[in-house]
Gaussian input, Z-matrix of N, CA and C with variables (Angstrom, degrees):
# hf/3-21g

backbone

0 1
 N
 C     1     B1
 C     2     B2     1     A1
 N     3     B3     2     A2     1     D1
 C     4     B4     3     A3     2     D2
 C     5     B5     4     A4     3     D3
 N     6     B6     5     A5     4     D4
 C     7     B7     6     A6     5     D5
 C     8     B8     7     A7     6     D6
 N     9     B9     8     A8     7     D7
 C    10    B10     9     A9     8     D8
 C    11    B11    10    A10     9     D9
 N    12    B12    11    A11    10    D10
 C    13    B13    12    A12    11    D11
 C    14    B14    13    A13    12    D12
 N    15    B15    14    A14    13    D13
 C    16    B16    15    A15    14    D14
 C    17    B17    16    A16    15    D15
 N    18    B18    17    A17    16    D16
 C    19    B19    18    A18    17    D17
 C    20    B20    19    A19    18    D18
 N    21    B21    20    A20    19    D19
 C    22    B22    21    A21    20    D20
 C    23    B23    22    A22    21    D21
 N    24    B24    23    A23    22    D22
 C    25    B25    24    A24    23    D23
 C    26    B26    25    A25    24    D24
 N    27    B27    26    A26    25    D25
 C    28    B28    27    A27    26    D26
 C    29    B29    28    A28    27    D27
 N    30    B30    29    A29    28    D28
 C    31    B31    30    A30    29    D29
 C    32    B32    31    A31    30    D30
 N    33    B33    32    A32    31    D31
 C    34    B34    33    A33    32    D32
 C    35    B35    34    A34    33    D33
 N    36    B36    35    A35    34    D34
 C    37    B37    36    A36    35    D35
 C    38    B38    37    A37    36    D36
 N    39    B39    38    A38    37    D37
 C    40    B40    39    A39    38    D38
 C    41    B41    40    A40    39    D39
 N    42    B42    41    A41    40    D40
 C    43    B43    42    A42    41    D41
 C    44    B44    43    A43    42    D42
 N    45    B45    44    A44    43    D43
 C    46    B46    45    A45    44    D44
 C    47    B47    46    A46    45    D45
 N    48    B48    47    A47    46    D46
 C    49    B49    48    A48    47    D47
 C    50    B50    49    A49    48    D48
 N    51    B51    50    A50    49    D49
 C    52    B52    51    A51    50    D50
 C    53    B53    52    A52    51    D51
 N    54    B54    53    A53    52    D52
 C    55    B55    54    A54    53    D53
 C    56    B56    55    A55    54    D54
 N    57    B57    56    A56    55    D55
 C    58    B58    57    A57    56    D56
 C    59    B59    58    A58    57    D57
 N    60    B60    59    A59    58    D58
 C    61    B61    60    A60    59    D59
 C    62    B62    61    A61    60    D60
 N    63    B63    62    A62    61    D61
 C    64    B64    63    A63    62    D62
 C    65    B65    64    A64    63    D63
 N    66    B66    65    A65    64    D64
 C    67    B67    66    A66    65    D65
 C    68    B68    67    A67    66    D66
 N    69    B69    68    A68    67    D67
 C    70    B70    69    A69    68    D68
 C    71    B71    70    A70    69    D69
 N    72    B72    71    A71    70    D70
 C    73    B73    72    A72    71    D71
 C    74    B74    73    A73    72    D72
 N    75    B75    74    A74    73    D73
 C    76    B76    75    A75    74    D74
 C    77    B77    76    A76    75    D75
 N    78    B78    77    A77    76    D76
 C    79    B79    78    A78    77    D77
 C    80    B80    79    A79    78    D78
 N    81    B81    80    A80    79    D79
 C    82    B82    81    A81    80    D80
 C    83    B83    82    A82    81    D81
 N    84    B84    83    A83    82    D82
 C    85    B85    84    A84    83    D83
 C    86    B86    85    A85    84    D84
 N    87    B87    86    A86    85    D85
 C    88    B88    87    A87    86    D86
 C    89    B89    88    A88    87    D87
 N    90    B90    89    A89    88    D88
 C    91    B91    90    A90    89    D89
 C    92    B92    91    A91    90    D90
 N    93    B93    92    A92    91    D91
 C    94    B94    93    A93    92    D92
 C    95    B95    94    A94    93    D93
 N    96    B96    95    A95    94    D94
 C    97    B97    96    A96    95    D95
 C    98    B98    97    A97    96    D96
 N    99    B99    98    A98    97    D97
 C   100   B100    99    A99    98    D98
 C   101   B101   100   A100    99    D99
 N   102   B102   101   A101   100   D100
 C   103   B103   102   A102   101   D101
 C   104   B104   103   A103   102   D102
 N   105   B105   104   A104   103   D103
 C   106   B106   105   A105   104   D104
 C   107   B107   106   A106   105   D105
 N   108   B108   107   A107   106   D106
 C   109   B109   108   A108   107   D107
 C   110   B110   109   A109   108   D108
 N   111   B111   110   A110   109   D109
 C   112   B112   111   A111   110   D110
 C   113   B113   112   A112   111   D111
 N   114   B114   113   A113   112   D112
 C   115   B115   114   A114   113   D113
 C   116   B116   115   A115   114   D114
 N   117   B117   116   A116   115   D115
 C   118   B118   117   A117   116   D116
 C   119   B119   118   A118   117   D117
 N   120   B120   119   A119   118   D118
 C   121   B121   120   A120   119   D119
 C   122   B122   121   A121   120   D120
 N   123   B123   122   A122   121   D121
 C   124   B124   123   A123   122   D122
 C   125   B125   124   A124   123   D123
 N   126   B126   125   A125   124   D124
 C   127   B127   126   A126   125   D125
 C   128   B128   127   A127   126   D126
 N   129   B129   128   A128   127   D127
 C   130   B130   129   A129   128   D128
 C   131   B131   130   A130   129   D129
 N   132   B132   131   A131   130   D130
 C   133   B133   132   A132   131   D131
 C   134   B134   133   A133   132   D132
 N   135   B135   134   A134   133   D133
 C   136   B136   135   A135   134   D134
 C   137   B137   136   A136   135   D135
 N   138   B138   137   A137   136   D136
 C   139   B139   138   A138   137   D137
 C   140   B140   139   A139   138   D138
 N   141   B141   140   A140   139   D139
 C   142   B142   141   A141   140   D140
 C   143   B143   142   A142   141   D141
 N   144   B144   143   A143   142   D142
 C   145   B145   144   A144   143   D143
 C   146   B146   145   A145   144   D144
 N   147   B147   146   A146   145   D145
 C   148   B148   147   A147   146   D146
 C   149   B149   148   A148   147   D147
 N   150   B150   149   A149   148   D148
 C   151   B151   150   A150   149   D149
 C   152   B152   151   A151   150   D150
 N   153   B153   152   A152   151   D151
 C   154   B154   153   A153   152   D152
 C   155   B155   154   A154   153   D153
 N   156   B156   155   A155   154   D154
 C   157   B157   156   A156   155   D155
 C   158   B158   157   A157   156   D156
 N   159   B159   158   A158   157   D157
 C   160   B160   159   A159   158   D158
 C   161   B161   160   A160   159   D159
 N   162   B162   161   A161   160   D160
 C   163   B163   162   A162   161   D161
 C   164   B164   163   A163   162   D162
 N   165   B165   164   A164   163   D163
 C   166   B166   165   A165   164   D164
 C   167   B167   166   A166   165   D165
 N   168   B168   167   A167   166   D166
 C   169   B169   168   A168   167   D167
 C   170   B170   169   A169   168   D168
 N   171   B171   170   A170   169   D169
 C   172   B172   171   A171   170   D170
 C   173   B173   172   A172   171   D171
 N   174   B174   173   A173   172   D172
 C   175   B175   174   A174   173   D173
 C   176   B176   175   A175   174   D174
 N   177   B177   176   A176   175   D175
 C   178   B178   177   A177   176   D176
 C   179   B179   178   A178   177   D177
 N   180   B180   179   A179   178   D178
 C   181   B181   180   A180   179   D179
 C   182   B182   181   A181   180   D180
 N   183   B183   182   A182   181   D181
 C   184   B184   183   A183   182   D182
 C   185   B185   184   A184   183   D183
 N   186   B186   185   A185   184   D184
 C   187   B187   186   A186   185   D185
 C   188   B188   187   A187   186   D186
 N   189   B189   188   A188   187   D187
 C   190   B190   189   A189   188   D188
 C   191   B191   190   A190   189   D189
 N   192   B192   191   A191   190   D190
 C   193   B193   192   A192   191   D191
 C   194   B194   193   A193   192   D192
 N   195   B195   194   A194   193   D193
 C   196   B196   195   A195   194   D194
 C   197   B197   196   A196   195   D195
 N   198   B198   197   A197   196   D196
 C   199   B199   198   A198   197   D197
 C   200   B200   199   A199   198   D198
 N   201   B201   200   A200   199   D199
 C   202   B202   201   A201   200   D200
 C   203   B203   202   A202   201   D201
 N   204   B204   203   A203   202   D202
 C   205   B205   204   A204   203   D203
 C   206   B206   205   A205   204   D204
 N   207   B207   206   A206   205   D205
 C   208   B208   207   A207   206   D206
 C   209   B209   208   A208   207   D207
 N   210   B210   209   A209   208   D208
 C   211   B211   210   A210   209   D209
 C   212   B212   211   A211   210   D210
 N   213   B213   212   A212   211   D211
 C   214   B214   213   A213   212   D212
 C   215   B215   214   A214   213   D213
 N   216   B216   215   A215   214   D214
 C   217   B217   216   A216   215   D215
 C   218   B218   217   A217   216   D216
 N   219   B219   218   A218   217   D217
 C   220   B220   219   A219   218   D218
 C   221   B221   220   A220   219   D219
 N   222   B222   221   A221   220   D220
 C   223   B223   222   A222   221   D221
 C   224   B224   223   A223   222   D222
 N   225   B225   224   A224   223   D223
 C   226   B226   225   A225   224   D224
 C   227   B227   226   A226   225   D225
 N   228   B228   227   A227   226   D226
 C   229   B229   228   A228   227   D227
 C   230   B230   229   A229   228   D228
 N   231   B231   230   A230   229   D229
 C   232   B232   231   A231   230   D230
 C   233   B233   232   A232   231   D231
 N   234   B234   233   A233   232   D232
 C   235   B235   234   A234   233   D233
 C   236   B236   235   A235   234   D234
 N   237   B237   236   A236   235   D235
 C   238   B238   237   A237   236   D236
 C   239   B239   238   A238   237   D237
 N   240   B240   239   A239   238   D238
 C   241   B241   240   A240   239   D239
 C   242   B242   241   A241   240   D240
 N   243   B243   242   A242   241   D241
 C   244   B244   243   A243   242   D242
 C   245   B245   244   A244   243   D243
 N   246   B246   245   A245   244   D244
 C   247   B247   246   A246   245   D245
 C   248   B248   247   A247   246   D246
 N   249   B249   248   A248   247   D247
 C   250   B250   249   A249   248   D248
 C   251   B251   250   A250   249   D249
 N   252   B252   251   A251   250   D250
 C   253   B253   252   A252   251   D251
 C   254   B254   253   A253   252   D252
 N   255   B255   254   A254   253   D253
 C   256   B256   255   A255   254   D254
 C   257   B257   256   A256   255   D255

   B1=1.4480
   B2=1.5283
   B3=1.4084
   B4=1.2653
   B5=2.0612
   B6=1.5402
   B7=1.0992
   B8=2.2014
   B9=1.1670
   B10=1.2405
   B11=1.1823
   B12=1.4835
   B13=2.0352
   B14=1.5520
   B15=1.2396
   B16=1.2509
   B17=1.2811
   B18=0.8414
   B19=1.5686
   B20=1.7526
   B21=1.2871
   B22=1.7234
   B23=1.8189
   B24=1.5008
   B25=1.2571
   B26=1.8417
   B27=1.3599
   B28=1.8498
   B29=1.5638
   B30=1.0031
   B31=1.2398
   B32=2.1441
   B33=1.7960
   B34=1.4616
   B35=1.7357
   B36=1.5160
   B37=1.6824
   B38=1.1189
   B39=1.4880
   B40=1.7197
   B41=1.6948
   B42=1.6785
   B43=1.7774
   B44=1.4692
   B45=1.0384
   B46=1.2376
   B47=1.6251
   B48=1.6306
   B49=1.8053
   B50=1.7704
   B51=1.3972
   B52=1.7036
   B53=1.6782
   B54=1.8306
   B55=1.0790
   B56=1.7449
   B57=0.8442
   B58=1.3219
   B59=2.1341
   B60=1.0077
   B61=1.3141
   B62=2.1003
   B63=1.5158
   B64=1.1663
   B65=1.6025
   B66=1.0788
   B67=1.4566
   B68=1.8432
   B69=1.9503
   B70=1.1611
   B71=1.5685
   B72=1.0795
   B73=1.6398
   B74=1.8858
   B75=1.0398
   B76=1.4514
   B77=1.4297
   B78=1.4105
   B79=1.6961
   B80=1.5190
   B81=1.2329
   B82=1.4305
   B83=1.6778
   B84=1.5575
   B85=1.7118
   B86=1.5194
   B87=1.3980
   B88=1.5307
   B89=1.8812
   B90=1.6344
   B91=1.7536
   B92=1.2798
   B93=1.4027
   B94=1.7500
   B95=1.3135
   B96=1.5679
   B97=0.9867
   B98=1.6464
   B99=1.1561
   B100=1.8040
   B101=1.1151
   B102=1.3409
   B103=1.7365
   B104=1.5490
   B105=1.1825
   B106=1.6948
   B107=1.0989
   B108=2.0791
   B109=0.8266
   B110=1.6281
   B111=1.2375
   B112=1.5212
   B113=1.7319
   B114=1.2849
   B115=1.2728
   B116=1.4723
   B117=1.0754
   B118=1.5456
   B119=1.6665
   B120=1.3278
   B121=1.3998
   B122=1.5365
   B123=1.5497
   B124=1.3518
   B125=1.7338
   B126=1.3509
   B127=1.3530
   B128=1.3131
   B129=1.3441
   B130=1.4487
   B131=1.8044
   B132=1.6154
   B133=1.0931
   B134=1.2141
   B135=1.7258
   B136=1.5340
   B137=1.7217
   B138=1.0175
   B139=1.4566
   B140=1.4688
   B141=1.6123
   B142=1.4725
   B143=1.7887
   B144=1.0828
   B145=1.5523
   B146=1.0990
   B147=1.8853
   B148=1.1463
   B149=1.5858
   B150=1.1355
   B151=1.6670
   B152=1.6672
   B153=1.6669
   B154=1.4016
   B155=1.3703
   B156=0.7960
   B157=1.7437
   B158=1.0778
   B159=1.5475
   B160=1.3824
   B161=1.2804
   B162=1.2669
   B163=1.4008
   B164=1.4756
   B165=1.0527
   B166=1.9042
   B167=2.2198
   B168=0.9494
   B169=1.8652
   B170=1.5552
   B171=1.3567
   B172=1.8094
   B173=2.2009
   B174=0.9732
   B175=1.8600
   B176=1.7114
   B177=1.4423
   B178=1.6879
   B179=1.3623
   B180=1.0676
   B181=1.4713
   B182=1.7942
   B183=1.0872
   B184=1.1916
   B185=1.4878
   B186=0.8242
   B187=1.5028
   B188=1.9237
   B189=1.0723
   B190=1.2747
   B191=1.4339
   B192=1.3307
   B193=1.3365
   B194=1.4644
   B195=1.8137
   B196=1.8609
   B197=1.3097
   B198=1.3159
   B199=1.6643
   B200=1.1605
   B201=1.6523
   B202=1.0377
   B203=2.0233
   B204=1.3489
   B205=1.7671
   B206=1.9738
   B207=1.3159
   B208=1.2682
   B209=1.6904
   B210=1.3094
   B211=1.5722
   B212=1.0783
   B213=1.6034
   B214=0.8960
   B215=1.5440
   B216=0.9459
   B217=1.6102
   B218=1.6001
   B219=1.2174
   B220=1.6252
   B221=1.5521
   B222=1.0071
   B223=1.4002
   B224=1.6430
   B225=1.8754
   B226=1.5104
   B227=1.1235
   B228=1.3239
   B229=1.2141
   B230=1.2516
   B231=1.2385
   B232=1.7344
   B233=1.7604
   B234=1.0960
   B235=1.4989
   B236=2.0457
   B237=1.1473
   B238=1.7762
   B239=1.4829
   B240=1.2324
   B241=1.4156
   B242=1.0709
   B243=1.2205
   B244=1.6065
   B245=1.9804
   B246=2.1122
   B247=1.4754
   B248=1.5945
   B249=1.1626
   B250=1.8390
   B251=1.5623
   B252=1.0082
   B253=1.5983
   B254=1.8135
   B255=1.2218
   B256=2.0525
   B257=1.3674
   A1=108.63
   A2=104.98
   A3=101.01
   A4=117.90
   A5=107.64
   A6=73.70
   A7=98.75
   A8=127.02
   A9=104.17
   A10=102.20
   A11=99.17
   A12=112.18
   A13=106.52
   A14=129.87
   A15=143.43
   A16=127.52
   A17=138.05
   A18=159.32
   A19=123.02
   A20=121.64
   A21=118.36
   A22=82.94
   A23=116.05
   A24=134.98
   A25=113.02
   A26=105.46
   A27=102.85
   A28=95.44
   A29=125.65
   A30=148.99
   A31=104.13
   A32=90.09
   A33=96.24
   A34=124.26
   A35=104.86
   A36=135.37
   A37=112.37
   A38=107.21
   A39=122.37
   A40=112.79
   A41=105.10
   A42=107.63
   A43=88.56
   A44=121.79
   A45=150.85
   A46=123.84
   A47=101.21
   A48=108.86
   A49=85.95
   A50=114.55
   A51=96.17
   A52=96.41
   A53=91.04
   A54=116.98
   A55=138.32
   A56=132.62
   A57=120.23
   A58=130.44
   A59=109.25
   A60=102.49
   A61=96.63
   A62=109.20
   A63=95.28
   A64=138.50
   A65=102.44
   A66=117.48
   A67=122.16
   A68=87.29
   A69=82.43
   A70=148.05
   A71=106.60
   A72=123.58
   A73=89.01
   A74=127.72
   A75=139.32
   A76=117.22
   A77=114.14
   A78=112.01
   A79=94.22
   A80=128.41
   A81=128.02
   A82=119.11
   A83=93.14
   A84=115.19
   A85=86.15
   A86=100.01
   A87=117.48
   A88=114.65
   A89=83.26
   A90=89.73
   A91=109.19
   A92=134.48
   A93=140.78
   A94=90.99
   A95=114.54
   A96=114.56
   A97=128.83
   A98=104.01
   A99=127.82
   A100=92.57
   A101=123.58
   A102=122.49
   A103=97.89
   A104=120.07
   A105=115.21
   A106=109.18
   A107=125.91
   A108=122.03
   A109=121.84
   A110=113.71
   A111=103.10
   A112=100.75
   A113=138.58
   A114=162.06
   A115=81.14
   A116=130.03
   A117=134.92
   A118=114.40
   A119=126.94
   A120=123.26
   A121=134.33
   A122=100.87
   A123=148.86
   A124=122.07
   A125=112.00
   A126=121.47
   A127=103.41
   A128=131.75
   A129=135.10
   A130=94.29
   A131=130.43
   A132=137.39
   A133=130.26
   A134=130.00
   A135=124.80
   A136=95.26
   A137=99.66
   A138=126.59
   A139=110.57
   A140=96.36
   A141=137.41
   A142=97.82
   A143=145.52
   A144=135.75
   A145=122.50
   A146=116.98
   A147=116.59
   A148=106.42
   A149=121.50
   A150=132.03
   A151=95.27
   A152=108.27
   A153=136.56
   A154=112.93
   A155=120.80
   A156=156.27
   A157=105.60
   A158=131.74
   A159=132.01
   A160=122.22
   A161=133.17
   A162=133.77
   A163=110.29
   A164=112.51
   A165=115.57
   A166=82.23
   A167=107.64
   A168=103.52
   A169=106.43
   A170=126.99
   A171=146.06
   A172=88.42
   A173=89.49
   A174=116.96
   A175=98.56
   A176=103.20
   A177=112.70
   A178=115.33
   A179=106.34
   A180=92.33
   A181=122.05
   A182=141.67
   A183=146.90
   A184=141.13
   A185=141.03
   A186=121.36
   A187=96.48
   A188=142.09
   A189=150.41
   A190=108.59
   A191=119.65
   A192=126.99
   A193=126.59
   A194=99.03
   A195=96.21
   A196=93.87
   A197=145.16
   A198=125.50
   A199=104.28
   A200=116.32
   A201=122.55
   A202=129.30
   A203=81.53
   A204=122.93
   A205=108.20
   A206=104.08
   A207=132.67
   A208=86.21
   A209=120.52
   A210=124.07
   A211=119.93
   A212=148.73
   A213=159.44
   A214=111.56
   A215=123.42
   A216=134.56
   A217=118.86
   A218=128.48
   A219=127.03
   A220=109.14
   A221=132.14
   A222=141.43
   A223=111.00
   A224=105.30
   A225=86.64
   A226=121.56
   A227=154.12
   A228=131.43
   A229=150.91
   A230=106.40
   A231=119.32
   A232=121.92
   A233=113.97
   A234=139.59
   A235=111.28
   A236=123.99
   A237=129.05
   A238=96.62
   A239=118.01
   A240=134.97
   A241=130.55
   A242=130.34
   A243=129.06
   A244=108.48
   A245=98.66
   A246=89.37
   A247=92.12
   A248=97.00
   A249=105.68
   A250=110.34
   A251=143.81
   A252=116.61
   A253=91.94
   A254=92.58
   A255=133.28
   A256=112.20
   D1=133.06
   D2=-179.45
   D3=-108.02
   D4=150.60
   D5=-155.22
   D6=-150.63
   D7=156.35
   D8=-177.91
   D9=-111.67
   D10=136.21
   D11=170.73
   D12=-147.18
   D13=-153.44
   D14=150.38
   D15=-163.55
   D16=173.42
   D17=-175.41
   D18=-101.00
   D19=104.18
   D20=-141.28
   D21=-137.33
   D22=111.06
   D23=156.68
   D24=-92.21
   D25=114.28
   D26=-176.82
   D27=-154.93
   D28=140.04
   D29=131.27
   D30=84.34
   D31=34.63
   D32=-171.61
   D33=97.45
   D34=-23.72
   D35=164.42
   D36=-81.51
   D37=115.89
   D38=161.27
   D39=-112.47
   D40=116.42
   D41=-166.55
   D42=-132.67
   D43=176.16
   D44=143.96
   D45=-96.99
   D46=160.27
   D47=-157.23
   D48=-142.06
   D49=100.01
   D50=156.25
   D51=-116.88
   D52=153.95
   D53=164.73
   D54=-59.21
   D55=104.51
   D56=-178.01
   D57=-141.21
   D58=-178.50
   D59=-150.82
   D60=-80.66
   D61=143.45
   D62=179.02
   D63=-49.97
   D64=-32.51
   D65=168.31
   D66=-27.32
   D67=-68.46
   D68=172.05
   D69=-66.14
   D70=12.61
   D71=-170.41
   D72=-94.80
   D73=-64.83
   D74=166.65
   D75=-4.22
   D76=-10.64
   D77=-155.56
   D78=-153.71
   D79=85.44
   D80=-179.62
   D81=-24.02
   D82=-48.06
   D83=-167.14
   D84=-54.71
   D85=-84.37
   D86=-164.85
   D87=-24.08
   D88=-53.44
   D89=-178.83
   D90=-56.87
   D91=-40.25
   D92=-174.53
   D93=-54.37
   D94=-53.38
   D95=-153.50
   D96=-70.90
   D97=-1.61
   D98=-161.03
   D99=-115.53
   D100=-48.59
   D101=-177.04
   D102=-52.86
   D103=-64.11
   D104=-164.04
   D105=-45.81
   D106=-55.93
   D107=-178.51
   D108=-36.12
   D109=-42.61
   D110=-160.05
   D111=-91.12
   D112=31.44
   D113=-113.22
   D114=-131.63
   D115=-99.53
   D116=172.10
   D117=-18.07
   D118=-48.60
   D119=144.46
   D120=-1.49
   D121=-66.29
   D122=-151.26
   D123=-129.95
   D124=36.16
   D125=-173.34
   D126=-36.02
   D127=137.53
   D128=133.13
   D129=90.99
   D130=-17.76
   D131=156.56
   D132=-59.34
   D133=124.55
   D134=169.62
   D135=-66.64
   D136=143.61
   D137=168.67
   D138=-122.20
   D139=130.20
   D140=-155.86
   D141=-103.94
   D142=114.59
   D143=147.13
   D144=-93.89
   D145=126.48
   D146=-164.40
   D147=-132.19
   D148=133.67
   D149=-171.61
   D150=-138.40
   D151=133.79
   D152=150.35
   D153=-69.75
   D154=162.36
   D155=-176.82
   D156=-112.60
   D157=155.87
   D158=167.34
   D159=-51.33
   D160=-10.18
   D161=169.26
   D162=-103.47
   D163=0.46
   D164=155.66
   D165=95.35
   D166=6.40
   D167=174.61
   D168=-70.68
   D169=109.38
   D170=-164.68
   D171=-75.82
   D172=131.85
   D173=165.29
   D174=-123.27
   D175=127.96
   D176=170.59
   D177=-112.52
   D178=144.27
   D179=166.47
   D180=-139.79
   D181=131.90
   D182=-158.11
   D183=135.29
   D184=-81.88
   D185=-179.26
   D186=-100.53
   D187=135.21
   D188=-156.02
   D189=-74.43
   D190=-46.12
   D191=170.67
   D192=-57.20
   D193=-37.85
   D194=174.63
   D195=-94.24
   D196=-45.75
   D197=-179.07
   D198=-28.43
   D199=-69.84
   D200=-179.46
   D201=-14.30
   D202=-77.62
   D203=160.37
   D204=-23.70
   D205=-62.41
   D206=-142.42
   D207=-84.76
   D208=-75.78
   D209=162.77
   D210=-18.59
   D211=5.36
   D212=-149.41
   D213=-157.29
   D214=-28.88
   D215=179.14
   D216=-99.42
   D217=73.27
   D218=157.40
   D219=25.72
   D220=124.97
   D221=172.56
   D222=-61.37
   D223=-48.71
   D224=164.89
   D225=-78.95
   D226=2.01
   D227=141.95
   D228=-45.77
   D229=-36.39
   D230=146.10
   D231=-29.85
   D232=126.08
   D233=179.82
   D234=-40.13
   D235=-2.87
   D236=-128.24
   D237=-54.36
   D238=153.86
   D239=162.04
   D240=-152.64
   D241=142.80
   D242=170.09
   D243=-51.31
   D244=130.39
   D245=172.73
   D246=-129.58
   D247=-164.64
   D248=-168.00
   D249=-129.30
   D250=123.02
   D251=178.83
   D252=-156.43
   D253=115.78
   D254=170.63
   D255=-51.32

């Protein structure tokens, strides 16, 4: 599966950011549940899930401190790249 996220070093914190469809943020479970998946990706990394809105405005969801963090930082500023995960 191919898929877009990136890799975000700040303030001593190394997490991960994948992209995903708004929906899934909507459903706490679901969202836990999507974060892990992409877990193997991202060994030993918190993983961040992040979905736009129709006006391209980013919602995160995952560890409280980088949501936090992340809500605050321009979407294009973020690192993004194509990843791959089996």
């Amino acid at each position: 599966m191919r898929f877009e996220g990136a890799i975000v070093r700040e303030q001593g914190i190394v997490f991960a950011i994948v992209v995903v469809k708004r929906h899934v943020l909507d459903n706490n479970t679901e969202a836990n549940r999507v974060a892990r998946s992409f877990q193997p990706a991202f060994p030993g990394l918190p993983v961040v899930l992040m979905a736009q809105n129709h006006s391209g405005s980013a919602t995160y969801f995952g560890r409280p401190d980088i949501a936090r963090f992340l809500s605050r930082v321009p979407v294009s500023a973020i690192p993004w790249r194509k990843y791959t995960l089996n």
